[in-house]
N, C-alpha and C positions, 0 to 999 in steps of 0.2 A: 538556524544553526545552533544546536549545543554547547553551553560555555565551555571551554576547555582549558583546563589548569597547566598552569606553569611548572616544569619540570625541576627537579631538586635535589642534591645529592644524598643517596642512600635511596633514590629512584630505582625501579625493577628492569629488566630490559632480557628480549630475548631474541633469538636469530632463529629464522624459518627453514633454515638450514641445520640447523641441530639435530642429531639421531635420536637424543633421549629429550623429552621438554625439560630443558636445563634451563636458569636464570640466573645474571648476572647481577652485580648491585653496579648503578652509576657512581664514581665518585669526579667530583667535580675539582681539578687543578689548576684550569685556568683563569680563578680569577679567587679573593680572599674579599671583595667589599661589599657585593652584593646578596642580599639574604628575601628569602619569601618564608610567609607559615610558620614563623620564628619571634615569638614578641622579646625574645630575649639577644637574638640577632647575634647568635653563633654555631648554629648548627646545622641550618636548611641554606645553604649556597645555590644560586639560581644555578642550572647547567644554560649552557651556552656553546654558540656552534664552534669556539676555540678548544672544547674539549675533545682534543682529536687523541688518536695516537691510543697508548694501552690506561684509558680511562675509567677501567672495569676492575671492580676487587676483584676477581681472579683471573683476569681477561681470557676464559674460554669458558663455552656453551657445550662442552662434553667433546664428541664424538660430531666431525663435520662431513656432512653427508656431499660437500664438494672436493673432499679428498679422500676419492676410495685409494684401498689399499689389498690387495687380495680377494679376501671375503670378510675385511672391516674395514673403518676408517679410521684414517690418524686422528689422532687431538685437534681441537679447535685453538688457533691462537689467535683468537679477537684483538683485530687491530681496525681501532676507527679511523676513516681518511677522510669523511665528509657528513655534513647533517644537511636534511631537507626537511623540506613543511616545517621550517621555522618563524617563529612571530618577526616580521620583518620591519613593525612601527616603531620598535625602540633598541637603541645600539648601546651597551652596556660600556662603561669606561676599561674594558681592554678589549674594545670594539669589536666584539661578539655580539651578536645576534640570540635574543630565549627559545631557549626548547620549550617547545609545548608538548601534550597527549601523544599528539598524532606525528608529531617529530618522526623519524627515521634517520637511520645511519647507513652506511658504504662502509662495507668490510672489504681489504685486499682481499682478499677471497672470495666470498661471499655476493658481491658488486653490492650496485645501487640498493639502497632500502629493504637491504636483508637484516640490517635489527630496529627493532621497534620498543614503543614504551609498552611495555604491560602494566607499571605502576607508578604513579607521578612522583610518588615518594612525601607529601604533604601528608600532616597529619592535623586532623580541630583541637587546638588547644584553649580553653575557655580561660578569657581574660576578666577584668574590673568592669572593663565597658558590657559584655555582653550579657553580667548579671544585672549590671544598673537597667541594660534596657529591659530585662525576663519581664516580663507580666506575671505578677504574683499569680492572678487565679487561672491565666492557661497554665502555666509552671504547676503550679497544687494539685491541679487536675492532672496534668503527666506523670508528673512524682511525690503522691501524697504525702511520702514519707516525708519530705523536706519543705520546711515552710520559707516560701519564697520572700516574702515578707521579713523577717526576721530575720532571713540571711541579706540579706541585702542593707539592715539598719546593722547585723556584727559586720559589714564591710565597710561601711561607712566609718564606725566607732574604732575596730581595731586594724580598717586594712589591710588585711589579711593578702590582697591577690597583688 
């Protein structure tokens, strides 16, 4: 099985029910303590299955191909009622459950598992630790430009990260 990441606010999410491939941003409201992918621990908030309700920076996906209307469709008003294929090993202190990858959501409209992750939302931020462990000569050899060596004794001298 595939590692699969933790879900995170400013997460991507789309509904298979949308006319046009529209995408929503997650934002995460129900909880302010927990943080992943953040070594500065204020911007990447775990989402969790308590993020119900209009969870979404513009809460619709265009055009809902489950509300025709003539010869179009009305607007979508994405409204989350439930998460499944959630990490179930750890319950987060406002006793929510992590969204992962493969998470899915229940739109009143929409039903069961009509939106999914398209994009976890995590980004690699390179810290202190990860140049102390570089290996100078794979590092030199990837990016001759920069000498691994040397960056690693200015980090040590003026702690730079």
């Amino acid at each position: 099985m595939s590692q699969k990441h933790v879900v995170v606010h400013g997460a991507t999410c789309k509904c298979q029910y949308s006319v046009e491939p529209t995408t929503d941003i997650l934002e995460v409201k129900s909880q302010s303590k927990h943080f992943a992918n953040d070594k500065n621990a204020d911007k990447k908030l775990i989402a969790n299955t308590n993020d119900i309700g209009k969870t979404l920076k513009a809460n619709t996906f265009g055009k809902c191909k489950k509300q025709p209307s003539g010869n179009d469709y009305l607007p979508c008003q994405a409204v989350i009622t439930e998460w499944q294929n959630f990490y179930k090993k750890v319950t987060l202190s406002n006793q929510g459950k992590i969204l992962i990858e493969r998470s899915t959501a229940s739109c009143a409209i929409g039903g069961a598992g009509s939106i999914s992750i398209l994009k976890h939302g995590q980004k690699a931020e390179i810290s202190k630790q990860n140049v102390m462990r570089a290996k100078p000569v794979i590092s030199n050899i990837l990016n001759p430009l920069v000498n691994m060596k040397e960056f690693q004794n200015d980090l040590i001298d003026d702690d730079i990260l």
